[in-house]
C-alpha positions as CSV (number, residue, x, y, z in Angstrom):
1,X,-24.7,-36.1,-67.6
2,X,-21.3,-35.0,-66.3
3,X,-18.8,-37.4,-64.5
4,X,-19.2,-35.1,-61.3
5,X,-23.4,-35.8,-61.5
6,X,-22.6,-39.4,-61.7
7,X,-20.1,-39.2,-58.7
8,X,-22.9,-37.3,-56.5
9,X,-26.0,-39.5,-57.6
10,X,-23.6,-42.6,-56.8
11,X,-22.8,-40.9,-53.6
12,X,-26.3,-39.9,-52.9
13,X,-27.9,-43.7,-53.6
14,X,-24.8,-44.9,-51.6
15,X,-25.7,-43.0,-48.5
16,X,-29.9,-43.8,-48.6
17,X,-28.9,-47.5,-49.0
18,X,-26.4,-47.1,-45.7
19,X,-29.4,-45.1,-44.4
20,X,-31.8,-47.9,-45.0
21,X,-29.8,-51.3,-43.9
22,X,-28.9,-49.2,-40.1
23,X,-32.9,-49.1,-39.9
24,X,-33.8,-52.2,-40.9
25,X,-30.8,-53.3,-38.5
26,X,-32.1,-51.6,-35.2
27,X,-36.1,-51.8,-34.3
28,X,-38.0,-48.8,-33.5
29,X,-37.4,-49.1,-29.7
30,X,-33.8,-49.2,-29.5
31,X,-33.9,-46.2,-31.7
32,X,-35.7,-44.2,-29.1
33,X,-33.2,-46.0,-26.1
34,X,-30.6,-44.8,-27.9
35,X,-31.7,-41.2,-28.9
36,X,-32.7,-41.2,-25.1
37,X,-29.5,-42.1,-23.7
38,X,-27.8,-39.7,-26.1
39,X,-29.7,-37.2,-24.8
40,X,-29.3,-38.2,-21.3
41,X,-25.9,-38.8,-22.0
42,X,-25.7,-34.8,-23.1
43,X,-27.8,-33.6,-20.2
44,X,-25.2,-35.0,-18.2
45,X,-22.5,-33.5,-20.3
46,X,-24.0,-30.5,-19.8
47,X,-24.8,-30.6,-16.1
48,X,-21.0,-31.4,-15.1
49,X,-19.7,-28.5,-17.7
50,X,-21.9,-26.1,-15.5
51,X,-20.5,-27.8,-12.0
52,X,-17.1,-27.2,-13.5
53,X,-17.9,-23.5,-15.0
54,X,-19.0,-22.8,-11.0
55,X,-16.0,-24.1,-9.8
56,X,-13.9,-22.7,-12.2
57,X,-15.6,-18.7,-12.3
58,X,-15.5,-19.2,-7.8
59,X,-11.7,-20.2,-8.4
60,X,-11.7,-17.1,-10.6
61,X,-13.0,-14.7,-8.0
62,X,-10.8,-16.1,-4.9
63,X,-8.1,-15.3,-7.3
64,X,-8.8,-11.8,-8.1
65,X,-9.4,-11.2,-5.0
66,X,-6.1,-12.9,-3.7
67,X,-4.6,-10.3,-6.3
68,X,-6.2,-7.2,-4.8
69,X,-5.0,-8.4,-1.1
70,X,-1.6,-9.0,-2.1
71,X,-1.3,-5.5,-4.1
72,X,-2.8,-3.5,-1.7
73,X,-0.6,-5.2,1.1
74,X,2.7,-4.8,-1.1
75,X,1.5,-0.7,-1.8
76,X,0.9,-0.5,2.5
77,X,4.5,-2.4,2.7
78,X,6.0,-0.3,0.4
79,X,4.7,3.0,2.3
80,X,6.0,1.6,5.6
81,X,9.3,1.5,4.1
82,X,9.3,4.6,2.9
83,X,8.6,6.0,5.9
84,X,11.5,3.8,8.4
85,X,13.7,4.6,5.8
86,X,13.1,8.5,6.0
87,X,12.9,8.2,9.8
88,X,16.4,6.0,10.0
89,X,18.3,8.9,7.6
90,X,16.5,11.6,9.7
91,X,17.6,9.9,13.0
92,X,21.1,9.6,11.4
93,X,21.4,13.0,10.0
94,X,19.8,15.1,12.9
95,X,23.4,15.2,14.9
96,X,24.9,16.8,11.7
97,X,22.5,19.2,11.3
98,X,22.4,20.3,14.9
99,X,26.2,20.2,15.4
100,X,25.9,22.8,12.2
101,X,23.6,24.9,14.1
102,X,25.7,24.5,17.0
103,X,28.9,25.7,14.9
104,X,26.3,28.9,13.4
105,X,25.6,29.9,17.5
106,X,29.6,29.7,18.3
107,X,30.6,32.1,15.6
108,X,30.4,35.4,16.9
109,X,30.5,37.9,14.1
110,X,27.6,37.3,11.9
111,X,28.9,40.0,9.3
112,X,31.8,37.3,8.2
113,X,31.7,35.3,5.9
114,X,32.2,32.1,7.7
115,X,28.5,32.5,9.6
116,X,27.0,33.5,6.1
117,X,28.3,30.2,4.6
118,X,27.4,28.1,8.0
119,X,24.2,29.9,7.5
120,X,22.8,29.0,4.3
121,X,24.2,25.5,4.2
122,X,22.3,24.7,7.8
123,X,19.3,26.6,6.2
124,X,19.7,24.4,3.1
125,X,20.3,21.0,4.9
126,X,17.4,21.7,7.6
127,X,15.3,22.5,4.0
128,X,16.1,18.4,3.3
129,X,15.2,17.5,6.6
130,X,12.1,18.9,6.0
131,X,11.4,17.3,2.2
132,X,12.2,13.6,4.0
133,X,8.9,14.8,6.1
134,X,10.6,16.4,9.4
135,X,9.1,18.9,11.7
136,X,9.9,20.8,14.4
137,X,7.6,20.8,17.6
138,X,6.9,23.9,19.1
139,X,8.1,24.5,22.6
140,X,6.0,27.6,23.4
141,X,3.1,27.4,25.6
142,X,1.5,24.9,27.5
143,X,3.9,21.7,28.2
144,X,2.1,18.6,26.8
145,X,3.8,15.3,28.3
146,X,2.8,14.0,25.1
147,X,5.2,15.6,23.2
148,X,7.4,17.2,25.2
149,X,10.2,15.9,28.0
150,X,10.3,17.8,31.1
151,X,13.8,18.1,32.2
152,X,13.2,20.8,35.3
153,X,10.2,21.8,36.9
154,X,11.2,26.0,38.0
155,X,9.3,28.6,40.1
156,X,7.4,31.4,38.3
157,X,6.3,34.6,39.6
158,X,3.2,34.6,37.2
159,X,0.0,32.8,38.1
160,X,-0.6,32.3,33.7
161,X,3.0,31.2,33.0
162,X,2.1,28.0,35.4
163,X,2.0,24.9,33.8
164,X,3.8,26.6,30.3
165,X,7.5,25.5,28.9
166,X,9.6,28.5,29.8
167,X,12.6,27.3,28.5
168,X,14.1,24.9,25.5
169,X,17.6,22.6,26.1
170,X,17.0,20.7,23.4
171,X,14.8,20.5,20.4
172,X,12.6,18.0,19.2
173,X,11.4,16.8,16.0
174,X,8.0,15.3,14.3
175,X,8.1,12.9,11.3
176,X,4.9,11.6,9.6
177,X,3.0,12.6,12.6
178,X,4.7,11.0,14.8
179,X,6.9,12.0,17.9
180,X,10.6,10.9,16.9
181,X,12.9,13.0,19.6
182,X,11.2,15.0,22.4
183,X,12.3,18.2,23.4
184,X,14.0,19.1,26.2
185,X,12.1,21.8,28.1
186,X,12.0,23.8,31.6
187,X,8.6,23.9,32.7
188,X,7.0,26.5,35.3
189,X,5.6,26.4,38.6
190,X,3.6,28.9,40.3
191,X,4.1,29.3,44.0
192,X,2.6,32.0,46.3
């Protein structure tokens, strides 16, 4: 025999010796106790691991769902933004650009070059205005209190021009749907 055979069969007679002296030591109903608390003991293990796997998947799921409330309100926040920002520079710029349409009206030979120029860069600015989300509300037609300020209520001649803007002071502008200057506009009154 080899030293290592030795070594296990040593090992081996070791361990059934152990083996025997720890049943010899306990009687036959204590081994059962014991095997049936152990396996109580697990059962109860196993019953609080599940309590805490609950708890913990629930805690899981008010999480996630925390997370989805939070990003969708930050993406809604961030749109808001967005849009009072774009309406603050439109309310800030509108003076400039109408002051530029103002200076396009006062020049009186539209051949020169000083109109041409006024021209385009109003053209090009109003073209910004309109990228930020501006738009301009119609004055022709029916007047809609709405959208529209009534600055002078004027006689008309025809019965189908009653009730309709017949004239614009001042032009008014739309962003995102939403009314942010009214224009100025005559309105007409039938009489007999």
């Amino acid at each position: 025999m080899h030293k290592r055979d030795k070594v296990k069969g040593v090992q081996a007679a070791a361990e059934s010796e152990c083996a025997e002296k720890m049943e010899e030591q306990l009687p036959v109903e204590e081994k059962l106790i014991s095997h049936e608390n152990d396996t109580e003991e697990l059962l109860g293990i196993i019953e609080e691991m599940k309590k805490e796997i609950k708890n913990l998947t629930e805690e899981a799921s008010r999480a996630r769902a925390d997370y989805y409330n939070l990003r969708t309100r930050v993406e809604r926040d961030r749109e808001k933004n967005c849009k009072l920002a774009a309406e603050r520079s439109i309310e800030e710029l509108l003076p400039v650009f109408e002051n530029l349409e103002r200076v396009c009206c006062a020049v009186q030979d539209e051949e020169s070059n000083l109109y041409k120029g006024m021209f385009m860069i109003t053209k090009q600015f109003y073209k910004v205005l309109e990228n930020l989300g501006l738009e301009n509300i119609e004055t022709e037609g029916a007047f809609d209190p709405a959208v529209h300020e009534a600055v002078s209520i004027e006689p008309v001649e025809e019965r189908s021009k009653d009730g309709c803007i017949i004239g614009t002071l001042r032009k008014g502008y739309k962003l995102a749907g939403r009314v942010i200057r009214a224009p100025q506009v005559r309105v007409g009154k039938y009489t007999e």
